[in-house]
C-alpha positions as CSV (number, residue, x, y, z in Angstrom):
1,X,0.0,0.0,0.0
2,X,1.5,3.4,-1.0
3,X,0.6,6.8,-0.8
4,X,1.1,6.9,-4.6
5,X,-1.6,4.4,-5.2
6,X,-4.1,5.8,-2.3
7,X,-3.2,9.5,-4.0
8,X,-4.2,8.0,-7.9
9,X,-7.9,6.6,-7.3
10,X,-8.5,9.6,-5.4
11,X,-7.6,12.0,-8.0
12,X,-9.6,9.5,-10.2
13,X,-12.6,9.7,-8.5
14,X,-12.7,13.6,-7.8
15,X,-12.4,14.0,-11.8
16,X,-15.5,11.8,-12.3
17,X,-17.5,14.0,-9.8
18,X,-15.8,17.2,-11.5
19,X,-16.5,15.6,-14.6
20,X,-20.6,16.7,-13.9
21,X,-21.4,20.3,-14.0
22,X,-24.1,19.6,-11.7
23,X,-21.9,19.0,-8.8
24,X,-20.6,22.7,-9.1
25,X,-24.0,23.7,-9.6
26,X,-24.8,22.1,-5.9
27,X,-21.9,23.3,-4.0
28,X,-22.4,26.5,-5.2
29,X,-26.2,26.7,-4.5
30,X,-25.1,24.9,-0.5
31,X,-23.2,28.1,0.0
32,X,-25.2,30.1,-0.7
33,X,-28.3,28.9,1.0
34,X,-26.4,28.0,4.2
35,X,-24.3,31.3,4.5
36,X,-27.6,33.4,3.6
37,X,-29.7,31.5,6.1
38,X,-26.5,31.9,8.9
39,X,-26.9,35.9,8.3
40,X,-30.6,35.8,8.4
41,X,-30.5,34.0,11.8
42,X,-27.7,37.3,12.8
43,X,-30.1,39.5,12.2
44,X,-32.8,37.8,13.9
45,X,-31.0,37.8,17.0
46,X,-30.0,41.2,16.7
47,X,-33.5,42.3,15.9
48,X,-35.3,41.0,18.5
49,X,-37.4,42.8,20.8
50,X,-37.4,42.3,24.7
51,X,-34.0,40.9,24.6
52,X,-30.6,42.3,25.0
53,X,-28.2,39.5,24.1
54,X,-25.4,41.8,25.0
55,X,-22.0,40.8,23.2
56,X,-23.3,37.2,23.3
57,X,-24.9,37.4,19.8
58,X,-21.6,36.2,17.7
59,X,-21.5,32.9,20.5
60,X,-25.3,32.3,19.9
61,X,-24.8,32.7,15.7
62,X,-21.4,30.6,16.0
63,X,-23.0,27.9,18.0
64,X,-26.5,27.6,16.6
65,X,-25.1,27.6,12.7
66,X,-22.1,25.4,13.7
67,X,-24.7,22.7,15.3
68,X,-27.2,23.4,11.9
69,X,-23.9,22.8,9.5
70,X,-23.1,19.8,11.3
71,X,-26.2,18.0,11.1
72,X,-27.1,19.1,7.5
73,X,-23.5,18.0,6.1
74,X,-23.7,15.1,8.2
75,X,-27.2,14.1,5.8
76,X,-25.4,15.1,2.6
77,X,-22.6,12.9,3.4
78,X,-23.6,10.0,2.6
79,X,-24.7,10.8,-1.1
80,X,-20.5,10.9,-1.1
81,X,-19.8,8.0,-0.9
82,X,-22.8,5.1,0.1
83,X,-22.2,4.1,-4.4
84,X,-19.0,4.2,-4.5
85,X,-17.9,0.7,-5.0
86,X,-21.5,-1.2,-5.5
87,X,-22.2,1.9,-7.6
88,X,-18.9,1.3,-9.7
89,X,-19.6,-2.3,-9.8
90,X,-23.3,-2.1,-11.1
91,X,-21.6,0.3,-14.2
92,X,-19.0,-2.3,-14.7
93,X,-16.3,0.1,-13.7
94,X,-15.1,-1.3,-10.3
95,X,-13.0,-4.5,-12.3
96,X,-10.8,-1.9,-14.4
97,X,-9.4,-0.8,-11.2
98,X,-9.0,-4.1,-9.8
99,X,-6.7,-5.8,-12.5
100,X,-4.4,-2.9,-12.2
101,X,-1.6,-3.2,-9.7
102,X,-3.0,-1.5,-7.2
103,X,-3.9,-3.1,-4.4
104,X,-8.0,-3.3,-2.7
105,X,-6.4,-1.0,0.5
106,X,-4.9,1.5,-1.9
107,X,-8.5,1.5,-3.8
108,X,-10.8,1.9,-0.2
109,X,-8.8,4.4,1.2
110,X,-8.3,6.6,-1.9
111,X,-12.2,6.2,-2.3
112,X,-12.8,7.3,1.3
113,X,-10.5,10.3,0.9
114,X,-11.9,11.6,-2.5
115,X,-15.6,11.3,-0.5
116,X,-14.2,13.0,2.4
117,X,-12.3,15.5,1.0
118,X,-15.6,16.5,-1.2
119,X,-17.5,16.7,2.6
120,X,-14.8,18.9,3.5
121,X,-15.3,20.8,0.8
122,X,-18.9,21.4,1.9
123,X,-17.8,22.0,5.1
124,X,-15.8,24.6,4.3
125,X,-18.3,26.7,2.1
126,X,-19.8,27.4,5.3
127,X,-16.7,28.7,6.9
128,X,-17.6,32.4,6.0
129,X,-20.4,32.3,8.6
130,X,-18.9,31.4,11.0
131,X,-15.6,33.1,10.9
132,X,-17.7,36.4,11.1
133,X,-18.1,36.0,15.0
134,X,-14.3,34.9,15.1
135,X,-13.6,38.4,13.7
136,X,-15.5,40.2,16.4
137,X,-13.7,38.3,18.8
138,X,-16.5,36.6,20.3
139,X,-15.0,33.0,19.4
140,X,-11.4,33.1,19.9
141,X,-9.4,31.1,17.1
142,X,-8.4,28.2,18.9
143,X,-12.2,27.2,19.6
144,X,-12.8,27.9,16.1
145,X,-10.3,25.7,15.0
146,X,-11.1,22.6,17.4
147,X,-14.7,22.7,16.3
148,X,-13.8,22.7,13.0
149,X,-11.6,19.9,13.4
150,X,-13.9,17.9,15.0
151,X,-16.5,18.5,12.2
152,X,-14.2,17.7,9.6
153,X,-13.5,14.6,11.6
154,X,-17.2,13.7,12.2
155,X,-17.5,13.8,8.1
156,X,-14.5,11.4,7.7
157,X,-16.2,9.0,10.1
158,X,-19.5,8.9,8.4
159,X,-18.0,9.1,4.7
160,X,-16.2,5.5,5.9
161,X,-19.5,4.0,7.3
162,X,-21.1,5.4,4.2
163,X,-18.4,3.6,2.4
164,X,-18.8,0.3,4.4
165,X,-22.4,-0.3,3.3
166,X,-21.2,0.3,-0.1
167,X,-19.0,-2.5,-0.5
168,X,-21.4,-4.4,2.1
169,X,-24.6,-4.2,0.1
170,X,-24.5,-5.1,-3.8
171,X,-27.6,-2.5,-4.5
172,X,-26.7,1.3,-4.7
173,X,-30.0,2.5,-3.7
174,X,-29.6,0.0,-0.3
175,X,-26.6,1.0,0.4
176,X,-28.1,4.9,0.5
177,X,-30.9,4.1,2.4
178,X,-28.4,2.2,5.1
179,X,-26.4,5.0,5.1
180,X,-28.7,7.5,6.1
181,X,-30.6,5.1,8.6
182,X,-26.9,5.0,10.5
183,X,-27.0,9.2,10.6
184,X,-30.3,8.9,12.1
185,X,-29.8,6.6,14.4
186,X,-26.4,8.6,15.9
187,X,-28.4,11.9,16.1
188,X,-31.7,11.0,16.8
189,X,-32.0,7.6,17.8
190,X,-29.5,7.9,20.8
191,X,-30.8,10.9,22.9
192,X,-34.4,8.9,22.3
193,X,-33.2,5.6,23.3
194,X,-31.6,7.6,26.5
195,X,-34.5,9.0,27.5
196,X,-36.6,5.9,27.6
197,X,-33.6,4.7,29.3
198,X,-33.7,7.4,32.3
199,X,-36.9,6.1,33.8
200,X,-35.7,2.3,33.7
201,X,-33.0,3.7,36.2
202,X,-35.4,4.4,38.9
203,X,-34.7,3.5,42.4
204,X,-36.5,3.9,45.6
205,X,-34.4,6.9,48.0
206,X,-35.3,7.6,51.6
207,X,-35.1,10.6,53.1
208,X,-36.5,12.5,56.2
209,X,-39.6,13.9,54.0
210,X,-40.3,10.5,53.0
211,X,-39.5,8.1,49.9
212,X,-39.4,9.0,46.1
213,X,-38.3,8.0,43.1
214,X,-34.7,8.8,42.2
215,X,-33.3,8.4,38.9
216,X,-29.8,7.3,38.0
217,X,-28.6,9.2,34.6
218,X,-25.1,8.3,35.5
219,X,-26.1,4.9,34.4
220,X,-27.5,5.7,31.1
221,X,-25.0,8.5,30.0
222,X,-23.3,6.3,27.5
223,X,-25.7,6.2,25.1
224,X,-25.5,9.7,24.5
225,X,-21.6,9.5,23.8
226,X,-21.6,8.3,20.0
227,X,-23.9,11.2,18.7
228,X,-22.2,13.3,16.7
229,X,-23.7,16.6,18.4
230,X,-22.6,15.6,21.8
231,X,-19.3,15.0,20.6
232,X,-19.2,18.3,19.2
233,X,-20.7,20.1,21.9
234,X,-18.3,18.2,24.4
235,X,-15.0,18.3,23.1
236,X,-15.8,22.6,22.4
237,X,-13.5,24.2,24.5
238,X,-15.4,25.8,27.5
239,X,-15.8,30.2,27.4
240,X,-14.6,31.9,30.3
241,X,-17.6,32.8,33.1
242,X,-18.3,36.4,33.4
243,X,-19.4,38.7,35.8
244,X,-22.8,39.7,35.6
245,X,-24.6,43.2,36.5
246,X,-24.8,41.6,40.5
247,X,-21.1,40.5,40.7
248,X,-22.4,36.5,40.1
249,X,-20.1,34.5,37.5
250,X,-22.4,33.0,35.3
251,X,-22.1,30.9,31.9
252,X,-22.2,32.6,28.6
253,X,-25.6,31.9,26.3
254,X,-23.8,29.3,24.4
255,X,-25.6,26.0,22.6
256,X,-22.5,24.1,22.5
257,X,-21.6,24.9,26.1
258,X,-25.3,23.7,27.5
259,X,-25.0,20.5,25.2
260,X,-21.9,19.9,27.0
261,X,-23.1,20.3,30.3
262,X,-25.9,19.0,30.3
263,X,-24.2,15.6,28.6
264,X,-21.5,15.6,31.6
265,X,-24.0,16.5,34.3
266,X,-26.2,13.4,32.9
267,X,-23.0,11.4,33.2
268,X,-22.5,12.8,37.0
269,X,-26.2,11.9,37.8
270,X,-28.0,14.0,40.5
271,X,-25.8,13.4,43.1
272,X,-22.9,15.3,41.2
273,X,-22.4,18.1,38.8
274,X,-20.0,18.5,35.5
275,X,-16.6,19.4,37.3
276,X,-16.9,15.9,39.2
277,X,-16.7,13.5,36.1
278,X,-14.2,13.6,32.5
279,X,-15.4,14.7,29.5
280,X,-17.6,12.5,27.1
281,X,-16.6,12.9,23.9
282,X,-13.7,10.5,23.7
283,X,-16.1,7.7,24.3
284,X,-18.5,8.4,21.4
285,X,-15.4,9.7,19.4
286,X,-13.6,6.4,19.8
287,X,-16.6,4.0,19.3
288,X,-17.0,6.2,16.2
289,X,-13.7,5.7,14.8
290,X,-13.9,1.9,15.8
291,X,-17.2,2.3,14.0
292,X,-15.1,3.5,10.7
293,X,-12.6,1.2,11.2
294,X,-14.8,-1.5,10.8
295,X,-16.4,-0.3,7.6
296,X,-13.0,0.7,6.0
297,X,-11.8,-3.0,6.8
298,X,-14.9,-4.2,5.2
299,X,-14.3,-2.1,2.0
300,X,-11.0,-3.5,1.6
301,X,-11.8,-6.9,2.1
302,X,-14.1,-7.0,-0.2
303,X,-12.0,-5.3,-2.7
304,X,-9.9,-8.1,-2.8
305,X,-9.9,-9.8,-6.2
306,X,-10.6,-12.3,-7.2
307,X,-13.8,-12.4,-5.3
308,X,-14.8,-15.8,-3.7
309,X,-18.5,-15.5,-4.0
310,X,-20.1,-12.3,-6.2
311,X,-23.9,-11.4,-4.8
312,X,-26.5,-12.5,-7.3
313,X,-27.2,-10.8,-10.3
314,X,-23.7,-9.0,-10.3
315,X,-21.0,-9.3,-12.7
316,X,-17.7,-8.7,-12.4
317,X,-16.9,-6.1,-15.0
C-alpha cells in the first residue's frame, strides 16, 4: 500500500464528480443557501425585541449555525460515498481498477478520501459564517479551529461508514438508504433511546420527607456519547464565566456549552455536577472511529480480487 496508489484513485474519483457540471452547480447553491440563512439567523438575534443579548450574539450565531452545519452535512454525506464501490460495480467500472496493480487498501482508502475530501469541501463553504463571530472576537481562534476539526473529523467517520455499506450491500440504492438510517440513528436515535432509558433507572431513596423515586442518569449516559452533536458540543473548549450586573459568574448563552453540560451533568447523575466526572466525547469519538474502522476494513476486504463469491445478479466487470 502506498501513498502513490491511495493518491491516484482519489484523483480519479474527484475527476469523475468534477466531470458533472451539476456538482458545481450544488456546491455553489449549498453556500449560498447555508451562508444566507446563517446571516438571516444574525439578524434575527440582533432584531429581537425584549431581549438584549449583549455581546453574546456572535457565541449564539457561531454555535446555533455550527450545530445546523453539522447535522445538514452530516445528511449530505452520505450521497459521497454510500455508491462508491457497489455503484462502480453495477456500471462495470469497479473490475478496471481491480486488475491494475494496485492493491483493494490502496482502492478503499483513496475512495474514502476523495468522499471525504468533497465533505470537507462542503464544510468549508460554510466557513464564511462562522468566521464572522471569530472576527469580532467573540470565538477566539483556537475554539474555532477545534470545532472545525472535529467537524471535519465527524465527516471522515461517516464518509467511511457510508463507504462500508457500499461495499457491504450489492444494490446502490440500499446502500443509501443504510447509510442515512446509520446518521439517524447517531443523532436522533440515541438521545431517544436515553431517554426511555432514564426512567428504567429508577430507584426507591429515603429521606427525612419521605421516599421517592430517584433516577440514575449516571447509568445511562453512554448512550448519548456516540452522537455526533454531543461530541461536538463536548470536546468545544469551554468560554470563560463572566461577571454579571450583580457580581455572580455565570455561563455565557452558548448551545455548544449547554449540550456539553448538560451531557457531563447526565454522566455525574443528580448526586454530582460536570466538574466531578471527565469529558464525554472521547467515548463516542472512539466508538465512532472503531465504527469506521470497521467499515474501512470491510471495503477492503471486499475489494480483494478475485472475489470468492459475487452477490446475485452482479458481474464482475
Amino acid at each position: 500500500m502506498t501513498a502513490h496508489g491511495i493518491g491516484l484513485v482519489a484523483r480519479q474519483e474527484i475527476r469523475t464528480r468534477l466531470r458533472t457540471g451539476r456538482w458545481k452547480a450544488l456546491l455553489t447553491v449549498w453556500g449560498v443557501v447555508v451562508n444566507g440563512l446563517a446571516v438571516l439567523f444574525r439578524l434575527a438575534l440582533e432584531s429581537s425585541e425584549g431581549f438584549d443579548w449583549g455581546d453574546e450574539e456572535g457565541v449564539i450565531m457561531f454555535g446555533g449555525v455550527l450545530l445546523s452545519v453539522l447535522v445538514l452535512t452530516l445528511l449530505v454525506t452520505p450521497a459521497l460515498s454510500a455508491q462508491t464501490i457497489n455503484g462502480d460495480r453495477e456500471r462495470g467500472t469497479l473490475a478496471t481498477l481491480q486488475v491494475t496493480r494496485l492493491t483493494a487498501g490502496e482502492i478503499a482508502l483513496g475512495k474514502l478520501v476523495a468522499a471525504w475530501g468533497t465533505g470537507l469541501v462542503v464544510l468549508g463553504l460554510t466557513l464564511p459564517s462562522l468566521f464572522l463571530p471569530v472576527l469580532e472576537g467573540a470565538i477566539g481562534v483556537g475554539r474555532f479551529v477545534v470545532v472545525v476539526l472535529v467537524a471535519g473529523l465527524l465527516i471522515g467517520i461517516v464518509c467511511a461508514i457510508s463507504q462500508g455499506w457500499s461495499a457491504l450491500l450489492a444494490r446502490s440504492i440500499t446502500s443509501v438508504l443504510m447509510s442515512y438510517m446509520t446518521v439517524f440513528g447517531l443523532l436522533v436515535v440515541t438521545p431517544i433511546v436515553f431517554t426511555l432509558a432514564i426512567p428504567l433507572t429508577a430507584a426507591p431513596s429515603d429521606t427525612e420527607h419521605g421516599t421517592y423515586s430517584k433516577e440514575h442518569t449516571e447509568y445511562v449516559w453512554w448512550l448519548l456519547a456516540p452522537n455526533p452533536v454531543v461530541i461536538l458540543a463536548d470536546a468545544t473548549p469551554r468560554l470563560p464565566k463572566r461577571h454579571n450586573s450583580i457580581g455572580y459568574q455565570s455561563e455565557e448563552s452558548d448551545p455548544l456549552g449547554d449540550i456539553g453540560r448538560s451531557v457531563r451533568d447526565a454522566r455525574a447523575g443528580s448526586g454530582g455536577d460536570e466538574d466531578s466526572v471527565g469529558p464525554v466525547w472521547p467515548y463516542g469519538l472512539g466508538f465512532n472511529l472503531m465504527l469506521a474502522g470497521g467499515a474501512l476494513w470491510v471495503s477492503a476486504r471486499r475489494l480483494r480480487a478475485p472475489a470468492r463469491t459475487l452477490p446475485e445478479g452482479i458481474r464482475v466487470a
